[in-house]
Legacy VTK file of the C-alpha trace (Angstrom):
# vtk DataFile Version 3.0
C-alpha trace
ASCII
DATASET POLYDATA
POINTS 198 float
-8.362 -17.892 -1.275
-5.500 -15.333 -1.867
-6.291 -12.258 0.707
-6.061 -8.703 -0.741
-3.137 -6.595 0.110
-3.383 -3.360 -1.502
-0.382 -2.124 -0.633
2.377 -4.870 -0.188
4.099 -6.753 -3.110
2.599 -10.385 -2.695
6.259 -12.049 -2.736
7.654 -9.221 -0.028
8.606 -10.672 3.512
10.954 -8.439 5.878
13.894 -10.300 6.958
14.324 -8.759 11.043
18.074 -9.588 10.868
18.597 -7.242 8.062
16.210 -4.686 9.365
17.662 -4.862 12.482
21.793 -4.037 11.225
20.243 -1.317 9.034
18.565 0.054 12.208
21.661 -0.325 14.347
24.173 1.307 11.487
22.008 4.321 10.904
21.553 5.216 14.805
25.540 4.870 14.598
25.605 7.040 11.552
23.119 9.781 12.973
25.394 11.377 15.327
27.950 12.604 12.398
25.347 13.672 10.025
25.105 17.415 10.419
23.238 18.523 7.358
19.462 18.303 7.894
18.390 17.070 4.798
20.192 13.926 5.160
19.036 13.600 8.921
15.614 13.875 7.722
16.313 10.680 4.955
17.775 8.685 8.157
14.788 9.587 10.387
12.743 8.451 7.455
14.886 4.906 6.860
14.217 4.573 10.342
10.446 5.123 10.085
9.768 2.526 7.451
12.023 -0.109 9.179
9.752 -0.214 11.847
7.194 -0.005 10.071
8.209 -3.345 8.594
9.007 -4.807 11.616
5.359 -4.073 12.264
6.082 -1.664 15.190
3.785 1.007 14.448
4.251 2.757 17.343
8.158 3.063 16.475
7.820 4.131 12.558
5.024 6.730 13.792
7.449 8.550 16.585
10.079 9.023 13.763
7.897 10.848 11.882
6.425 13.053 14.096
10.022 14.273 14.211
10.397 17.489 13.698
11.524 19.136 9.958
9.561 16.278 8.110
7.168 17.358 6.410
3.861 15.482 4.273
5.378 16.941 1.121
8.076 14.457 1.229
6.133 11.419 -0.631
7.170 8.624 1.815
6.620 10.465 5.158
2.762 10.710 3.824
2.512 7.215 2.602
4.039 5.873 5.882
1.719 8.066 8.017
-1.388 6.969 5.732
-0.087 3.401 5.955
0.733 3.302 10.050
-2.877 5.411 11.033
-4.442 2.583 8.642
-3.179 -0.417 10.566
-3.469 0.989 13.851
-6.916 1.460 13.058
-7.222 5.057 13.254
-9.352 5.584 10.045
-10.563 9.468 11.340
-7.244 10.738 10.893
-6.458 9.234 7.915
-10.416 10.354 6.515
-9.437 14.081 7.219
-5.909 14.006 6.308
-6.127 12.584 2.757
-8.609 15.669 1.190
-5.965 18.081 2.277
-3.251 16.827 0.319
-1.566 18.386 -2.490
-1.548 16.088 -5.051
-0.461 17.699 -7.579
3.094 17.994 -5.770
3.679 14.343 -6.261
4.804 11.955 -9.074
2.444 9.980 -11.164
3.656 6.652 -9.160
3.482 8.458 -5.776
-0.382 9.620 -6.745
-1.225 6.091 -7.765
0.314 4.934 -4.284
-1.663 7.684 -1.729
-4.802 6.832 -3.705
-4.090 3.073 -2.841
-3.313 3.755 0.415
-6.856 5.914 1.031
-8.283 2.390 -0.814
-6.943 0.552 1.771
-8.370 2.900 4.252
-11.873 2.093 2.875
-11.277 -1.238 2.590
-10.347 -1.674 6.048
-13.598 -0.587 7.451
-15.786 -2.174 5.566
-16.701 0.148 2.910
-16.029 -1.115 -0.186
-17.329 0.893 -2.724
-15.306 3.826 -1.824
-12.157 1.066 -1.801
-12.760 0.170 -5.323
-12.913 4.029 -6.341
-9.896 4.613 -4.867
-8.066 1.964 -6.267
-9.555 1.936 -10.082
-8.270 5.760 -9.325
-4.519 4.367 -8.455
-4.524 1.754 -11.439
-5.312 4.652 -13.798
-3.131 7.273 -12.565
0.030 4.791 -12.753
0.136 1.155 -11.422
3.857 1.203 -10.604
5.460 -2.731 -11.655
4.984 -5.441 -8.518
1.475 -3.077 -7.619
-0.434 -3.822 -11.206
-1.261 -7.761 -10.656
-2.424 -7.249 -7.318
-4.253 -4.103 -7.591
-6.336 -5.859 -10.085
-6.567 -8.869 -8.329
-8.188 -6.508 -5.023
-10.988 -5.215 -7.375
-11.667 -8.553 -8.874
-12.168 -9.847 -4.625
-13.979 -6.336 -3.619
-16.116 -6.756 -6.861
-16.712 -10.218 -5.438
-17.347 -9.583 -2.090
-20.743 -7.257 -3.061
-21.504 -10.260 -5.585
-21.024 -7.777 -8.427
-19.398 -10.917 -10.575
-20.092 -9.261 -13.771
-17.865 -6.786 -12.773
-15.110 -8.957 -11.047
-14.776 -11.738 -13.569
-12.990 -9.116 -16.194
-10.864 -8.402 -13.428
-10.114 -11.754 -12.548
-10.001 -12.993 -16.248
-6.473 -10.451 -16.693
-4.920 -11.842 -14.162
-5.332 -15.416 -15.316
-4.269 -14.462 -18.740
-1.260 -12.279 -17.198
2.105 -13.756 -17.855
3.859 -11.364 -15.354
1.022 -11.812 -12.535
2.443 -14.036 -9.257
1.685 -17.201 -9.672
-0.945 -17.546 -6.567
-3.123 -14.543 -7.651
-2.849 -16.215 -11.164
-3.495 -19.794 -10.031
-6.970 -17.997 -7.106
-7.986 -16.293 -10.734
-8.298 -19.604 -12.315
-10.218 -21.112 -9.792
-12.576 -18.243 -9.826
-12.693 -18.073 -13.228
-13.773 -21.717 -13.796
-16.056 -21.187 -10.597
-17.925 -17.682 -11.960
-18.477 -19.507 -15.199
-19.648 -22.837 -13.833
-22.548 -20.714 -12.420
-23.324 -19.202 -15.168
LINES 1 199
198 0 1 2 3 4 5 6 7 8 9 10 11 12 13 14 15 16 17 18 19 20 21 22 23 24 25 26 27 28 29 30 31 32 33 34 35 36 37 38 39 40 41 42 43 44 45 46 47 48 49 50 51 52 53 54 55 56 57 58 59 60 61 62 63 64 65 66 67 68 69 70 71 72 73 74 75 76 77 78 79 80 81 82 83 84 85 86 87 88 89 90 91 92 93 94 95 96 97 98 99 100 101 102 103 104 105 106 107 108 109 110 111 112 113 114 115 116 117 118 119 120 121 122 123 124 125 126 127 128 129 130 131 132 133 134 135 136 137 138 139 140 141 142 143 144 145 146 147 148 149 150 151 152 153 154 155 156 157 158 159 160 161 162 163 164 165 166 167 168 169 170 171 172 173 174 175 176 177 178 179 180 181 182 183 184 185 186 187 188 189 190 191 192 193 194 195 196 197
């Protein structure tokens, strides 16, 4: 069955070469950058490059740096993101009531609230997962996020054998013409599975 991934595009894969050049040119760039602001977006570029080359450790010391700040959208999502899959829920847990969130976009909302989802979802408690996400879907489910998003509460639904609930879900997705074709093809089967039982 098709795993949930709240947070990554199903088709995304990181290509190390590339993320290693980009890594190398912006530690050659950093040295002539004087004004801060841009330092900050290179610290940043760093940060997530790591973070897709799954070295959490890495992405996390960039930024700590100081001068960035969690009112810059992607430092917080990063942060959220590398505390969730180093398994340090606590932090995340007290963090995420003390943000702002009315200083962020729409989009960015959608993506903290799917971020504090996964959160949930990665200990084990998955009724505060589905809040979280039925909260990003309906502030803004930005394009490449909608299919799968819906997808994750048709499998958290699921999992507590709430199939009333999930087969909706899962029934969208099957009828989706822009869903990826896996997530489409897992709907099916669960579709034709649900409704066998029935």
């Amino acid at each position: 069955m098709w795993q949930i991934q709240l947070l990554e595009k199903p088709d995304y894969r990181s290509n190390s070469n590339f993320l290693d050049s980009l890594q190398q040119g912006i530690l050659e760039l950093l040295p002539y950058v004087h004004e801060d602001r841009q330092k900050k977006a290179l610290y940043v570029r760093l940060a997530q490059s790591y973070f897709y080359k799954e070295d959490y450790y890495a992405a996390q010391a960039y930024l700590d740096l100081p001068g960035l700040s969690f009112t810059d959208f992607e430092v917080l999502y990063y942060w959220l993101r590398i505390h969730n899959l180093l398994g340090q829920y606590q932090k995340v847990n007290s963090l995420f009531p003390e943000i702002e969130l009315g200083l962020f976009s729409p989009r960015e909302r959608s993506l903290l609230y799917a971020a504090h989802a996964e959160t949930f979802y990665l200990q084990r408690q998955i009724d505060s997962a589905i809040v979280y996400l039925e909260l990003a879907q309906t502030e803004y489910a930005p394009k490449g996020y909608r299919w799968s998003w819906t997808y994750s509460l048709a499998m958290m639904y699921a999992e507590k054998e709430n199939y009333e609930q999930a087969l909706p879900y899962f029934q969208a997705v099957r009828r989706s013409l822009t869903a990826p074709d896996g997530i489409k093809i897992a709907s099916e089967v669960t579709c034709l599975r649900l409704q066998s039982k029935d």
